[in-house]
N, C-alpha and C positions, 0 to 999 in steps of 0.2 A: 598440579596443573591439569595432566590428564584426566583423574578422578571430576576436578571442577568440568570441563569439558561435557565429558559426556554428562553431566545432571543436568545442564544447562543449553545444550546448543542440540536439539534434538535431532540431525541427522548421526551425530556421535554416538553411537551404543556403547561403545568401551575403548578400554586399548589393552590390548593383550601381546605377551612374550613368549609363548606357549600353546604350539598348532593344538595339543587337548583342550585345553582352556575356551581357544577359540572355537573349537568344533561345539564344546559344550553351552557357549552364548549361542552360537547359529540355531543348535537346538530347541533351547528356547525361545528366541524368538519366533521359529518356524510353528512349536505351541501358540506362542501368545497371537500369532496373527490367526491361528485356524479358532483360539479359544473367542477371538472379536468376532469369527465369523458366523460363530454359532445362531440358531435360529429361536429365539423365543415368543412365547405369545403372550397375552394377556386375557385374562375372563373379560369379556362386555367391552373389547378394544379390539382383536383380533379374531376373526372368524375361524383361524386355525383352532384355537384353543378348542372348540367346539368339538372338533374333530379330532382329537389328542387322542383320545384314548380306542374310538374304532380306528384310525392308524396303527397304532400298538396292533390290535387285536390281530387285524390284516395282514403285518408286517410277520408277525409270529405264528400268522397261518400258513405260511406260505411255504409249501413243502417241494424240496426238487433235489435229484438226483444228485450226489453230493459230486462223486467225479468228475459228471459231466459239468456243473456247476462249475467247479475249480476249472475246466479246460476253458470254458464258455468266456471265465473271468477274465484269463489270461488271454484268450486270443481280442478279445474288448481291449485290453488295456495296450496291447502292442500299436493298437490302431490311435492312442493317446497321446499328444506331446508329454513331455512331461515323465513319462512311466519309466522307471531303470529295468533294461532288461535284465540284469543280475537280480533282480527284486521279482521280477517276474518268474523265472526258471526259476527262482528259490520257494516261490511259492508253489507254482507247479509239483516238483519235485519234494519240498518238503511241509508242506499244508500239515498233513496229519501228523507231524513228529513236533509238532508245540502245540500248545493251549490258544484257543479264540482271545483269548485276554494278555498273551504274548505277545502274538500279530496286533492285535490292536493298540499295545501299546509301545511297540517296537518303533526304531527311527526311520520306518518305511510308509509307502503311499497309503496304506490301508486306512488309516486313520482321517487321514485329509480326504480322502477320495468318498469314506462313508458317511463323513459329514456335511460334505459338501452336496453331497446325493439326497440328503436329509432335509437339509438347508433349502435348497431349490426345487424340492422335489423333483431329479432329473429322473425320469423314466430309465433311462436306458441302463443310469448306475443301480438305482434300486433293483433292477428287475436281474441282474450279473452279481448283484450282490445279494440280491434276500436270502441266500441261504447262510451268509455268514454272520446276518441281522440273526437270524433261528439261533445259529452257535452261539453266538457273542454272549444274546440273551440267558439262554440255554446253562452256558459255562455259569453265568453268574448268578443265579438261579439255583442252581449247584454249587456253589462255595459258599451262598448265602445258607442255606438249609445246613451247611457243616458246621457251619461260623457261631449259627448262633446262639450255641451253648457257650462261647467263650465272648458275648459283645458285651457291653453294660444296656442294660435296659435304654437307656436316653445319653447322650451322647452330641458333642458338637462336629462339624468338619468345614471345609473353610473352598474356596474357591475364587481364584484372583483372575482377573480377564477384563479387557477393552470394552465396552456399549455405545453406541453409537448416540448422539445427543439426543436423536427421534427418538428412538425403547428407550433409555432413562428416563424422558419425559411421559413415556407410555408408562413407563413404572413408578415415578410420582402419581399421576393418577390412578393408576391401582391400587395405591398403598391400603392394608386391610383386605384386598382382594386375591384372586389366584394367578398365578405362572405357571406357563412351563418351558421346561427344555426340550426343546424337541432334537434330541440326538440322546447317545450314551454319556454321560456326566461323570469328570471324570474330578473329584473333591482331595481334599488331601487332610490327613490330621493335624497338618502343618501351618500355624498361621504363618509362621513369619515365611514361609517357603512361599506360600500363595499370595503375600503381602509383596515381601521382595521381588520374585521372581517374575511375576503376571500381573497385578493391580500396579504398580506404581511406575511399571515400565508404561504402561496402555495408556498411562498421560502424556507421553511424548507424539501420539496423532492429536494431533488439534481438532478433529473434527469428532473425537470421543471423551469420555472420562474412566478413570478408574476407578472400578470397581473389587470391592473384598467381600462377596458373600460369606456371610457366617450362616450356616443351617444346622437348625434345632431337628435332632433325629430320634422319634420315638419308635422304638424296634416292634411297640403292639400296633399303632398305625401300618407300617410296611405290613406286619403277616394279616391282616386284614383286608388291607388293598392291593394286596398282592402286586408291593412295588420292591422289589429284590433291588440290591447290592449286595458287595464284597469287597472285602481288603486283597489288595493284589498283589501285595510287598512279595508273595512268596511263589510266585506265578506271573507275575508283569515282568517286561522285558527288564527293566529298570533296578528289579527286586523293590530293596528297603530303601533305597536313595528318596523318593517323593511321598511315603505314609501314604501310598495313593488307596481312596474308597472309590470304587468304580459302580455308578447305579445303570440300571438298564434304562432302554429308551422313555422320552414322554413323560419325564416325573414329576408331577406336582407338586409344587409350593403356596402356604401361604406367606404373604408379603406384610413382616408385622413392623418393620422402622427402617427408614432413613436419613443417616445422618455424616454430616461429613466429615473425614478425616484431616485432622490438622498437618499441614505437610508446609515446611520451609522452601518448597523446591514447585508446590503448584497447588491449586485452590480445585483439582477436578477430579479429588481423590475421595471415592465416598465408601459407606459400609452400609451393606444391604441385610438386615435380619430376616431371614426365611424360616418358619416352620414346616416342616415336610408333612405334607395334606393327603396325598395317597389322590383316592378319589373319592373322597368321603362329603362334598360337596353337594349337598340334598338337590336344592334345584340344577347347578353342572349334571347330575344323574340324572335328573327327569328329562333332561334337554337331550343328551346323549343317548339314550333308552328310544328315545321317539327318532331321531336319525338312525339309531342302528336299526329300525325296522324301513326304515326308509331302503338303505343301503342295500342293496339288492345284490347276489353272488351269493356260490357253493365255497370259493375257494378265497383262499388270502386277495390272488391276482383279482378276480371278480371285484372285491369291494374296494380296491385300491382303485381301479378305474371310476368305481360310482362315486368317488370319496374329489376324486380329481373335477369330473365334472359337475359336483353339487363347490368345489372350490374355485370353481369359473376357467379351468386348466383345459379348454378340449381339445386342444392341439397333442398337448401330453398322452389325454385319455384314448384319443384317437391310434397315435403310434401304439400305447398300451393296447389295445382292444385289436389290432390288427395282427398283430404278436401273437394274440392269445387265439383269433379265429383259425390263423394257420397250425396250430397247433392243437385244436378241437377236433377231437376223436368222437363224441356223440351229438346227435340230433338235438339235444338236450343245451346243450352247448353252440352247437350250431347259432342256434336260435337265440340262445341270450344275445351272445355276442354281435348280433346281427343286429336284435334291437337297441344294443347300446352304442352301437356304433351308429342306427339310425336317429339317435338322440344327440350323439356329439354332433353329427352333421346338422341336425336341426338348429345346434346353439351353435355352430360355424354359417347360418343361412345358407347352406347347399342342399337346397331342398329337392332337387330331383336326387340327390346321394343319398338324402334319409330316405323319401321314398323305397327308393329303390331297396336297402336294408330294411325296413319297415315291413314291405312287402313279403321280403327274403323270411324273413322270421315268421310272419304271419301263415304262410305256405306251409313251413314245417308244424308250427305248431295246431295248423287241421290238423294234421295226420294222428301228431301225438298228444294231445290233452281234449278232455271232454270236453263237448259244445258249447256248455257257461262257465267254463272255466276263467276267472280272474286273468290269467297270462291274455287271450284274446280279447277279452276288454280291452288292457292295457295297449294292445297292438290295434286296435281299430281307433282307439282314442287316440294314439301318435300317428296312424294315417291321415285323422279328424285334422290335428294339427299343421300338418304338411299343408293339407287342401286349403286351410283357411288360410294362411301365409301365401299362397300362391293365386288366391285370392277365387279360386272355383269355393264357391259357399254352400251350393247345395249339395257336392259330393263331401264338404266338411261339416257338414249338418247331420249327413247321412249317416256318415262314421261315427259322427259323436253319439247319436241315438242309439245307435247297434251297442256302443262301451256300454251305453249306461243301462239300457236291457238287461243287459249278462249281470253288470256290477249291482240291480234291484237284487237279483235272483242269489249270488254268491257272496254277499257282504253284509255286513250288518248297515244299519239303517244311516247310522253315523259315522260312518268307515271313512276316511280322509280322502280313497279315491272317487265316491261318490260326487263330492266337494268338487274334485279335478273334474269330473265329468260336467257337471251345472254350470263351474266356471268356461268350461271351454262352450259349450252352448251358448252360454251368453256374449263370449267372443265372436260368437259366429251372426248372432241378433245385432252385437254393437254393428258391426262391417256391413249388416244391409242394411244400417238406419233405423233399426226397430228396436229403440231404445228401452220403452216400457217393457219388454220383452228381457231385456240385457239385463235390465235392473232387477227385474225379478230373478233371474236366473244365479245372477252375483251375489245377492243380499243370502242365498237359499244355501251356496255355498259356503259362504262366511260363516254363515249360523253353525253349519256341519265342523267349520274349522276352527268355531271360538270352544268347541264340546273337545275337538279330537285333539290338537296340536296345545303347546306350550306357549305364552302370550307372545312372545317373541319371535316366534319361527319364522323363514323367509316368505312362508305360503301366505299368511296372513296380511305380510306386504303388499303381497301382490294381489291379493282382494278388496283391498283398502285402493291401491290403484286403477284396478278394474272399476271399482266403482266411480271413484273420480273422472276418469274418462267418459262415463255417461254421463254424470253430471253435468263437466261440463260440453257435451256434444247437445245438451237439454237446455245450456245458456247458464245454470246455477252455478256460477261460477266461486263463489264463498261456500259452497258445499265441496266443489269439485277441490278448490284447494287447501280445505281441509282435511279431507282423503288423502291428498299428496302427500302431504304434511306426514299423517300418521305412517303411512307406505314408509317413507324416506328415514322416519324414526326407529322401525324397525330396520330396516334391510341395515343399516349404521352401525347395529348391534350383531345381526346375523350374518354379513355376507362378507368377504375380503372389501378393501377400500378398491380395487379397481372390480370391482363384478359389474358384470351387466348391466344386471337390474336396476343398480345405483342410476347409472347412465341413464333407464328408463325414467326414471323417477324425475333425475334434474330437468330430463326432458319437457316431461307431462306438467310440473309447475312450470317452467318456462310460456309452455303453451296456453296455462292457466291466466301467465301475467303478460301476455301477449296480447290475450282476449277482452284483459283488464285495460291493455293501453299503457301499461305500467312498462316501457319495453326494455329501457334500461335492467331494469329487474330481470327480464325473457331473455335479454342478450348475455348476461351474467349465467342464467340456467344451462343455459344453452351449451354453451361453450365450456361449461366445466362437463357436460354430458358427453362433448364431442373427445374432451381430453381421457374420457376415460375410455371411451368407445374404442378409440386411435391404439389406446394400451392393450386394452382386452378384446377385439374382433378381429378377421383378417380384413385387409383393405380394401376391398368390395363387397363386404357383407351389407345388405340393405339396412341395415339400423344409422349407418354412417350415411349412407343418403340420406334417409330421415332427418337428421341434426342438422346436415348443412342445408336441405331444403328450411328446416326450422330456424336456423342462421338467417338465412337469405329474405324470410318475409320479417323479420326484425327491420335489417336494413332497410327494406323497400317501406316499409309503415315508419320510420324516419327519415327518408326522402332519399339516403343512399343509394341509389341505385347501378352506381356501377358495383359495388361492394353485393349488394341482389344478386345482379344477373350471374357474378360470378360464383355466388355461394349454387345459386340453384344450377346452375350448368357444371359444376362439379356432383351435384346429385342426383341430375339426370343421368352422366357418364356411370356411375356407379349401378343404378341401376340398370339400364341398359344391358350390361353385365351378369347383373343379378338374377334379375325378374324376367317372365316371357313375355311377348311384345305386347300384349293387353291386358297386361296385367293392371288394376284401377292406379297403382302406386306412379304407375310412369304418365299417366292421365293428368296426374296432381303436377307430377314437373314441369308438364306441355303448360300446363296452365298458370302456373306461376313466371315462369318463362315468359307466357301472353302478356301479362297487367306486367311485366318493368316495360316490355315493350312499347304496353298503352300508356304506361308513363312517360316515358321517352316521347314518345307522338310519332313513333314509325310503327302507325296503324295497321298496314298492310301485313310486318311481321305478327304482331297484336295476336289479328285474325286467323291468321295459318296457323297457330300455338296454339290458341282456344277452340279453332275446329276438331284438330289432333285429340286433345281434350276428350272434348263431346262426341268423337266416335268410337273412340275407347271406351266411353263412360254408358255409351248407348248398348255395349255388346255383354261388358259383364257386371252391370250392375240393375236391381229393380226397377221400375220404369218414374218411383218416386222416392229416390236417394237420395237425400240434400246434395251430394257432390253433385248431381246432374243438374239441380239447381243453378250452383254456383255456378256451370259451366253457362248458362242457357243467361244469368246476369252479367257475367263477364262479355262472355260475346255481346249484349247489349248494349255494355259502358263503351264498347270498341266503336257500333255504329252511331251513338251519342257523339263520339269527340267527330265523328266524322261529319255530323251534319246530316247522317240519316236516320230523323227522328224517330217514323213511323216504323220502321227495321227495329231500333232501340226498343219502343214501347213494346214489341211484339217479344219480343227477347225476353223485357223485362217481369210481363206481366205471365209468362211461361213458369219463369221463374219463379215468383210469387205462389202461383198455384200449388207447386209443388212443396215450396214452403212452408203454406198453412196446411199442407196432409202429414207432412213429416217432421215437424220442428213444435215446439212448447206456442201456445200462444201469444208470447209475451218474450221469445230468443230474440236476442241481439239484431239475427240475420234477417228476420222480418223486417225489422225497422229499415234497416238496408234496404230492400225490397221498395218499402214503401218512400224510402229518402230518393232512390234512381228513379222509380216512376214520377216522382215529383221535380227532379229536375228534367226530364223527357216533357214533360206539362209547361213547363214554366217556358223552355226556350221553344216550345209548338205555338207562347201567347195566350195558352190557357190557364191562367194566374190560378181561377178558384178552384181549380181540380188540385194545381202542381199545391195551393194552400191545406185544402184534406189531405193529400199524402204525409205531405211533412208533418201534417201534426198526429198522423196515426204513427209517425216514426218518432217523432218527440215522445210519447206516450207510452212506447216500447221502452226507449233508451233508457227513458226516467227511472223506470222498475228495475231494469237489469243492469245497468252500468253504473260506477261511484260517478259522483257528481264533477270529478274534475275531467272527468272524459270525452278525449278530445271530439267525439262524436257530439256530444250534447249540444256544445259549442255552436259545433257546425250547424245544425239543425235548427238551433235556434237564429242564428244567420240567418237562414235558407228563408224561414218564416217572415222576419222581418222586411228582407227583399223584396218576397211574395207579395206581402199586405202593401208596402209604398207601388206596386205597381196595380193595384184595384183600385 
């Protein structure tokens, strides 16, 4: 009855008459839930994977004072729930009198604690623990080289453990592709150990399946790739009881069959065939080879910080890099840390923080690196950055000039940072409207980064975006969202699923199919932009105003309007916050704010929005920016509903002007233009003026909108009205 119980009713583990017995199921269970928790990746699914192996690298650079380490550890873990102080003072006290591979596999925290640090990438554990990551390795690294005169050449081992319904589906489409572990891997010779003990229990979570790796192990792959294991029967806490093979972090597999295990007891018991891959993966090496030059740092700690925020982590990187400046003993260092922290602030949007570390760094390294040296490019080109996000363009013009001076002088012609340099120029060209300008500067970089970078790389995303964003600021909108498009294909392959960039991306098609009329489609971008934004920013970073301003003219171009006002007055709040008080970004709010108003018909509000507007827009923008446009049409649709014509026409043919100096011949935004000055005509009585307008905006619309747009429509109304009244 018992035995039936627990296979059946899964809160029942067993029944036991014997406290051994039962200490030794608690045991394993306390295994099989840390074995479910483990962290794996996939090639061309997770962006970790990418990073597998400079993790490793980083992890096992990282060199610290072994005493203080042990003290450092143990005063960390007292401040823990969770932690036995007899586990603690035992480590304290007895650290050097066993094996790394003892501790690690002994019935104490170390093992939960270092994978769970692995797992989540917790800063605080890695950073108390890298030195016993150094040992752990280290040990086994050293039993492997002893061992393996007595191993058989090829060889199976087995490993039983929980997966969550997400990675086995991640791992059905892998199949033929790579994984990895991202922890220490702990295998056993033992199938039925691994079968029993850990696969067929981890079907009693319903929200997993069990799993039975079986790995194919070639001993001339490992000395190759220099991926060590060891047998620990004779050194593990345990001894011979588990046949346990212990590999060291990050280990490669190839994923060669899955298939399921026949079980009377549950249908979610499967066998995973793995061949051990090393890193023998030709293009995985070409991809990793070009990030580790990326990867910037002298020291283990160094590239773990740049590793975090190329992994969208800069809350992490942040605490990291702040650790590490209080602890910078040279100038040298000074300054890294200063720039990387003015980098995490940048991707947090606290741009007076990065400045201000930007600047810190750029100080020291006058002093210590010659005049063209590479380092000061880099630091004039992230000041470049700051200014143009804070929306001063010609002191971001200015800076970006200066980088790329140095970067002619000290790089080769096709150097990836040159690319950085044209692209951020051209970001500075999109921002004052000077689109021709943008597009050439994007296109120049791309060229640099289709020579330098690997077809997938994240930068390539974001040139492909960059361009679309001219596009469509130029009205070519089937160009602009086919840039997107390709952006959004890559970044899928390169970036974690909550990054950024993604966010950027859902965005900029949203905005694409916005422009389209397509809004249901814009409201769909949108919102999965804002979900991701909500995950990976803090909550007043201006990218999240962005979205909900982007939210908000969805609503208002379906007639929503209260669903508007409230999207865009929660993105005003945000910036506010954010941004300094003229900066063009809070311009945009005032003015979105204005049109639900003049939807509404409380004109009066309208008008106070769109002035706020237009004197923001008058202080830090060119004197013929499309935004000042818009501001100058807006305020004229306000005195249109009011009944003062001649105010409107004045407004609106301002607006115009400016149009045809900064806009494509043939933009969207003309026809607008030309469609308000025609109804400004029509309700003044002058039918054959208000009829040329509207058909120089029918003639616009035709070329650049699909034909079910709801503008066409309209215009073609507008026409028919005109003529019955001649």
């Amino acid at each position: 009855m018992h035995e039936r119980w627990a296979k059946t009713i899964a809160k029942v583990k067993g029944v036991y008459t014997e406290i051994d017995s039962i200490c030794e199921a608690l045991r394993i269970d306390r295994e099989n839930c840390d074995r479910a928790l483990i962290s794996i990746s996939f090639n061309g699914l997770d962006p970790l994977f990418m990073y597998t192996q400079l993790l490793k690298e980083a992890f096992l650079d990282i060199e610290d004072d072994d005493a203080k380490s042990i003290k450092e550890l143990a005063e960390y873990c007292r401040l823990q729930d969770g932690a036995s102080s007899k586990t603690i003072e035992m480590i304290e006290r007895e650290y050097r009198n066993h094996t790394p591979i003892w501790w690690y596999t002994g019935p104490y925290f170390i093992y939960s604690m270092l994978n769970c640090g692995l797992r989540l990438m917790n800063v605080d554990i890695i950073l108390k623990m890298g030195f016993f990551i150094r040992h752990l390795h280290n040990h086994i690294t050293e039993l492997h080289r002893e061992q393996q005169g007595s191993m058989p050449t090829k060889f199976q081992v087995f490993r039983g453990q929980g997966l969550p319904m997400e990675d086995f589906e991640k791992m059905k489409i892998t199949k033929g592709g790579l994984m990895s572990f991202n922890n220490f891997l702990s295998t056993s010779r033992s199938r039925e150990i691994s079968f029993k003990r850990f696969a067929r229990p981890a079907t009693k979570n319903p929200s997993s399946v069990g799993i039975l790796f079986v790995m194919a192990i070639d001993t001339v792959i490992c000395m190759k790739s220099s991926t060590p294991f060891a047998e620990v029967s004779k050194v593990g806490y345990y001894k011979d009881k588990e046949e346990e093979i212990l590999f060291s972090t990050h280990t490669i597999f190839r994923i060669d069959r899955i298939e399921r295990i026949e079980d009377k007891y549950t249908d979610r018991l499967w066998q995973v065939n793995l061949t051990l891959a090393g890193n023998q993966d030709d293009d995985c090496n070409k991809l990793t080879a070009h990030l580790r030059e990326e990867i910037s740092g002298e020291t283990g700690w160094d590239r773990l910080g740049s590793i975090l925020i190329k992994l969208g982590e800069p809350a992490k990187a942040e605490h990291l890099y702040q650790i590490l400046l209080e602890k910078a003993s040279t100038d040298q260092q000074r300054s890294d840390y200063n720039l990387q922290l003015g980098s995490v602030y940048y991707g947090m949007g606290e741009y007076s923080k990065a400045l201000s570390s930007y600047e810190r760094s750029l100080e020291i390294q006058k002093i210590t690196v010659p005049p063209n040296h590479p380092d000061l490019a880099a630091s004039y080109n992230n000041i470049g950055m700051v200014y143009n996000n804070l929306g001063e363009y010609s002191k971001a013009l200015s800076s970006y000039e200066r980088s790329l001076e140095i970067r002619k002088i000290a790089l080769p012609p096709n150097h990836p940072d040159l690319a950085g340099s044209y692209n951020n120029i051209g970001s500075v060209y999109h921002n004052m409207g000077e689109y021709s300008k943008a597009l050439s500067s994007y296109e120049r970089s791309l060229e640099i980064k289709k020579i330098a970078l690997p077809p997938n790389h994240s930068n390539l995303g974001a040139s492909y975006n960059n361009i679309g964003g001219v596009y469509k600021n130029m009205g070519e909108y089937s160009k602009a969202l086919s840039s997107y498009e390709r952006s959004l294909e890559i970044q899928k392959i390169a970036l974690p699923p909550n990054h950024p960039d993604l966010a950027t991306s859902y965005n900029n098609i949203g905005l694409v199919y916005y422009s389209m009329g397509e809004y249901s489609k814009a409201l769909s971008s949108h919102e999965r932009s804002l979900e991701i934004q909500k995950i990976a920013l803090p909550p007043n970073h201006p990218d999240l105003a962005s979205s909900y301003g982007n939210i908000g003219s969805v609503y208002h171009n379906m007639g929503e309007y209260s669903k508007a006002l409230s999207s865009y007055e929660q993105s005003l709040e945000i910036k506010k916050i954010a941004l300094p008080p003229n900066h063009p970004s809070l311009g945009s709010s005032y003015n979105n704010i204005g049109m639900v108003y003049n939807n509404l018909g409380e004109y009066s509000k309208a008008l106070s929005y769109y002035e706020k507007d237009l004197e923001i827009s008058k202080k830090t923008l060119p004197s013929n920016h499309p935004d000042l446009a818009t501001s100058y049409n807006n305020i004229g649709l306000v005195y249109y509903n009011m009944g003062e014509y001649s105010k409107a026409l004045s407004s609106h043919e301002r607006s115009l002007e400016i149009k045809k100096i900064a806009l494509s011949p043939n933009h969207p935004d003309l026809a607008s233009s030309y469609n308000n000055i025609g109804l400004v005509y029509y309700n003044m009585g002058k039918y054959s003026k208000a009829l040329s307008y509207y058909e120089k905006a029918q003639e616009i619309w035709k070329k650049s909108l699909p034909s079910t747009h709801p503008h066409i429509a309209l215009v073609k109304w507008n026409i028919e009205i005109a003529k019955n009244k001649m």
